[in-house]
C-alpha positions as a Python dict, from the first residue, in 0.01 Angstrom:
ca = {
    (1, 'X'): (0, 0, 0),
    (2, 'X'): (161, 328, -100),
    (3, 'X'): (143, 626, 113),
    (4, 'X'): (-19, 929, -30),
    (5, 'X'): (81, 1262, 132),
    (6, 'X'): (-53, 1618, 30),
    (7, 'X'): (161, 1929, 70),
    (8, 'X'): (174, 2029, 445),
    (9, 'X'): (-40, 2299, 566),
    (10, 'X'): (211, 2584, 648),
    (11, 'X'): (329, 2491, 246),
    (12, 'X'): (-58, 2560, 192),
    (13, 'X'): (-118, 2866, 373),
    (14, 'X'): (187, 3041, 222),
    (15, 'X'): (112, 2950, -121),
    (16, 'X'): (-219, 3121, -32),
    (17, 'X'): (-111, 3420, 82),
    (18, 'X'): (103, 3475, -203),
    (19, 'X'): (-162, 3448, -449),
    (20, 'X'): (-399, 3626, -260),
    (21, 'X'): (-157, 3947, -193),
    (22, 'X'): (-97, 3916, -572),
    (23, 'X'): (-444, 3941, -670),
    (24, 'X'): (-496, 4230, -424),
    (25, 'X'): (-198, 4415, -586),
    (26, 'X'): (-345, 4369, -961),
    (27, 'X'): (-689, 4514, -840),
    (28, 'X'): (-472, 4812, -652),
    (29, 'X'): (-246, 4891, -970),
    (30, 'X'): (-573, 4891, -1208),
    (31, 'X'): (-835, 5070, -940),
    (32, 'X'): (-518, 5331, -934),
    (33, 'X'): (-537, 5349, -1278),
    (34, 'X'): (-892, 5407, -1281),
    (35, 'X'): (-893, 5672, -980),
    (36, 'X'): (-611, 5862, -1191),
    (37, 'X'): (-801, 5915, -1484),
    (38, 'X'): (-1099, 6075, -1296),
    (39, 'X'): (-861, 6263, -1110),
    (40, 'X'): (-729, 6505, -1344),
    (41, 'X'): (-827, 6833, -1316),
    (42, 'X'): (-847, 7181, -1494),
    (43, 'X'): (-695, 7553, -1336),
    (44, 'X'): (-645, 7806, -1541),
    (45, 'X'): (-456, 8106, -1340),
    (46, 'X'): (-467, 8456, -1491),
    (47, 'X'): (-143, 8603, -1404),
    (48, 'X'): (5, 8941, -1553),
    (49, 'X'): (-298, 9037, -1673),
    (50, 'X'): (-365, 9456, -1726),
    (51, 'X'): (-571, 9694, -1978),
    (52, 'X'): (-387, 10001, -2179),
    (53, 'X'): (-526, 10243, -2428),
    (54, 'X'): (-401, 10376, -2729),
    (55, 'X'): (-525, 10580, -3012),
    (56, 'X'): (-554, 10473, -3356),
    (57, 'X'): (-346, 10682, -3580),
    (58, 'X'): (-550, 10679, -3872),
    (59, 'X'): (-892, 10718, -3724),
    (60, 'X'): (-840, 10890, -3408),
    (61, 'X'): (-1026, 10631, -3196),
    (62, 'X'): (-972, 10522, -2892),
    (63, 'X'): (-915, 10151, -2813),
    (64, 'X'): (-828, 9935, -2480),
    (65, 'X'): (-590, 9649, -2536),
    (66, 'X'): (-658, 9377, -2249),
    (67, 'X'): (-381, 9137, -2222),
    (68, 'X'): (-409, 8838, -2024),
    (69, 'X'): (-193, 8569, -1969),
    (70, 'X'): (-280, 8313, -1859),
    (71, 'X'): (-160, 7940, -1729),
    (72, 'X'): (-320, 7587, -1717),
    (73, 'X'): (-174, 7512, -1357),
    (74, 'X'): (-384, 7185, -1363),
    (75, 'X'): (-303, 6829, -1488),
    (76, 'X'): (-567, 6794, -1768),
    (77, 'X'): (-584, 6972, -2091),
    (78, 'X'): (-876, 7195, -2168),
    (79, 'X'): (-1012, 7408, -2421),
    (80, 'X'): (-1114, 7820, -2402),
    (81, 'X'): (-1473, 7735, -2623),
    (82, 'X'): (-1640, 8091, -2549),
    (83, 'X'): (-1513, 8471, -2382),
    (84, 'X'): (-1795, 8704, -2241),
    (85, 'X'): (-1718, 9084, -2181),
    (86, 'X'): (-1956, 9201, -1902),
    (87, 'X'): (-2191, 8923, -1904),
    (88, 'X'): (-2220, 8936, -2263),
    (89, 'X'): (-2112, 8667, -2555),
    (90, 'X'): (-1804, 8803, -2717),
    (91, 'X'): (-2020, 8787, -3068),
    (92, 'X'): (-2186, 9136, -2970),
    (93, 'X'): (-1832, 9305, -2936),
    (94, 'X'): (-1783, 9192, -3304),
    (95, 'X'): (-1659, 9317, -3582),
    (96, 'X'): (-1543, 9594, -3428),
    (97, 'X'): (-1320, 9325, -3160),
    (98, 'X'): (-994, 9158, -3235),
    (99, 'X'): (-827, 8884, -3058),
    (100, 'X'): (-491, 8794, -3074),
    (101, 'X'): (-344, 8458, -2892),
    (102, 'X'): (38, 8455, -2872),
    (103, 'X'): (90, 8713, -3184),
    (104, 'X'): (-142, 8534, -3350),
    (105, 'X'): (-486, 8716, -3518),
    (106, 'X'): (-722, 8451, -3395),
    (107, 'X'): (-1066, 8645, -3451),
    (108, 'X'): (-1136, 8918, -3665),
    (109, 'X'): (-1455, 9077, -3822),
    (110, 'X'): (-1458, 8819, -4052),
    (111, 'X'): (-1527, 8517, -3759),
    (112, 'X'): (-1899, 8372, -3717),
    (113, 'X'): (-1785, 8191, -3394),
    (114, 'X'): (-1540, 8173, -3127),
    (115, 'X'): (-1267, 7938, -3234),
    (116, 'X'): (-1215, 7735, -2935),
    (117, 'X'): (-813, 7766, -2819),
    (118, 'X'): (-658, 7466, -2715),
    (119, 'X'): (-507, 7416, -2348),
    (120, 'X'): (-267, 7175, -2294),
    (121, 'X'): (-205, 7126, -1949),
    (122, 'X'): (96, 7311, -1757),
    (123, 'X'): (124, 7524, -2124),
    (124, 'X'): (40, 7925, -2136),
    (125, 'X'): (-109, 8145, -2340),
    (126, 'X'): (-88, 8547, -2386),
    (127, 'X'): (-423, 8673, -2517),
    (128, 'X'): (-447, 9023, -2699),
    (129, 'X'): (-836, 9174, -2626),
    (130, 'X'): (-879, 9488, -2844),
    (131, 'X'): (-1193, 9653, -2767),
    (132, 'X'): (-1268, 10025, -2937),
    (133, 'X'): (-1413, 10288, -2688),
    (134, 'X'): (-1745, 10432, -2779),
    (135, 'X'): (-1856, 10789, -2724),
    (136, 'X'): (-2168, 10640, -2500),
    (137, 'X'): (-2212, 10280, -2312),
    (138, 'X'): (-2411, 10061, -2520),
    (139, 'X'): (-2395, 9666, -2587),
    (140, 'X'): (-2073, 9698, -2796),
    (141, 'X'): (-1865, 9974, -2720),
    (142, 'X'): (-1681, 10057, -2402),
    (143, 'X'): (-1608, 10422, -2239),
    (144, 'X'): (-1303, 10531, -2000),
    (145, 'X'): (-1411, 10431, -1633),
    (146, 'X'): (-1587, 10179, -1737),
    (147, 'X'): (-1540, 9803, -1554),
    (148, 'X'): (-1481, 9553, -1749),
    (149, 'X'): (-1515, 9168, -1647),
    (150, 'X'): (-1367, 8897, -1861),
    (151, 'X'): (-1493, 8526, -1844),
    (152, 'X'): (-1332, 8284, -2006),
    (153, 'X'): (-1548, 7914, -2046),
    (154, 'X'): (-1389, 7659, -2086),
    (155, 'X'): (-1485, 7299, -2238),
    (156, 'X'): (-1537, 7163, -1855),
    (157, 'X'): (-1795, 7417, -1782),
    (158, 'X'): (-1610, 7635, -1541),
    (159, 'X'): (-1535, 7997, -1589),
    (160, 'X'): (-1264, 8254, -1487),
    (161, 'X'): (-1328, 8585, -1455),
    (162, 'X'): (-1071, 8883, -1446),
    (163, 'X'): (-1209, 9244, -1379),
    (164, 'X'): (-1059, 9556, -1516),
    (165, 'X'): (-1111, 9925, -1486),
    (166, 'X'): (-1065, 10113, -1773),
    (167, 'X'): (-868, 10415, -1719),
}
């Protein structure tokens, strides 16, 4: 009669734990994985941001220049889809409002829409505002002592707001 032994139970009860504290490692690493993606977040800081006025040369106008630049301090990219100027869609400042983003004419009289500008994450931007002065406040033009808010939307849903006075 031959004598049939199984593995001793210490031999057992190690062999369990390891494969048990693997198994709880896998579902750590990928639940990680999981929480990481859901944790990324959007900031955008407005830093170095000011208004100056100038007068056009050929027409005599006045006109405010608001420069912002601004900083995506947060770990997810994001997207600039719409500006307001006092509570008010960008589109009614238009055509008489230009926007520049790093040097670059990025709305004119000749836009439709806002083009959305893209975000990367820890990248920065310097946005060019210019906004003629009118001889009396109305939807579209702006007069000295005026405040002026800017919100900036972005793709998330969130806005930031920077407040000027015009001098």
């Amino acid at each position: 009669m031959s004598e049939k032994k199984g593995i001793s139970p210490v031999i057992a009860t190690v062999i369990l734990v390891a494969v048990a504290t693997a198994i709880a490692i896998a579902v750590a690493i990928w639940a990680s994985g999981i929480a990481g993606s859901y944790g990324r977040t959007e900031m955008i800081k407005l830093e170095h941001s000011y208004v100056e006025s100038a007068i056009n040369s050929t027409s005599g106008a006045t006109y405010y220049t608001i420069t912002l630049s601004i900083k995506n301090v947060g770990s997810a990219d994001t997207s600039i889809i719409q500006m307001y100027i006092n509570s008010k869609p960008l589109k009614v400042f238009w055509p008489i409002s230009i926007i520049y983003v790093n040097g670059i004419l990025w709305i004119d009289s000749n836009d439709t829409a806002f083009r959305a500008i893209s975000f990367p994450a820890g990248s920065g931007i310097t946005m060019l505002i210019l906004l003629p002065s009118g001889e009396a406040p109305s939807p579209s033009t702006i007069i000295p002592g005026q405040i002026i808010e800017i919100k900036l939307e972005t793709a998330n849903g969130i806005h930031y707001i920077g407040t000027f006075v015009l001098s």
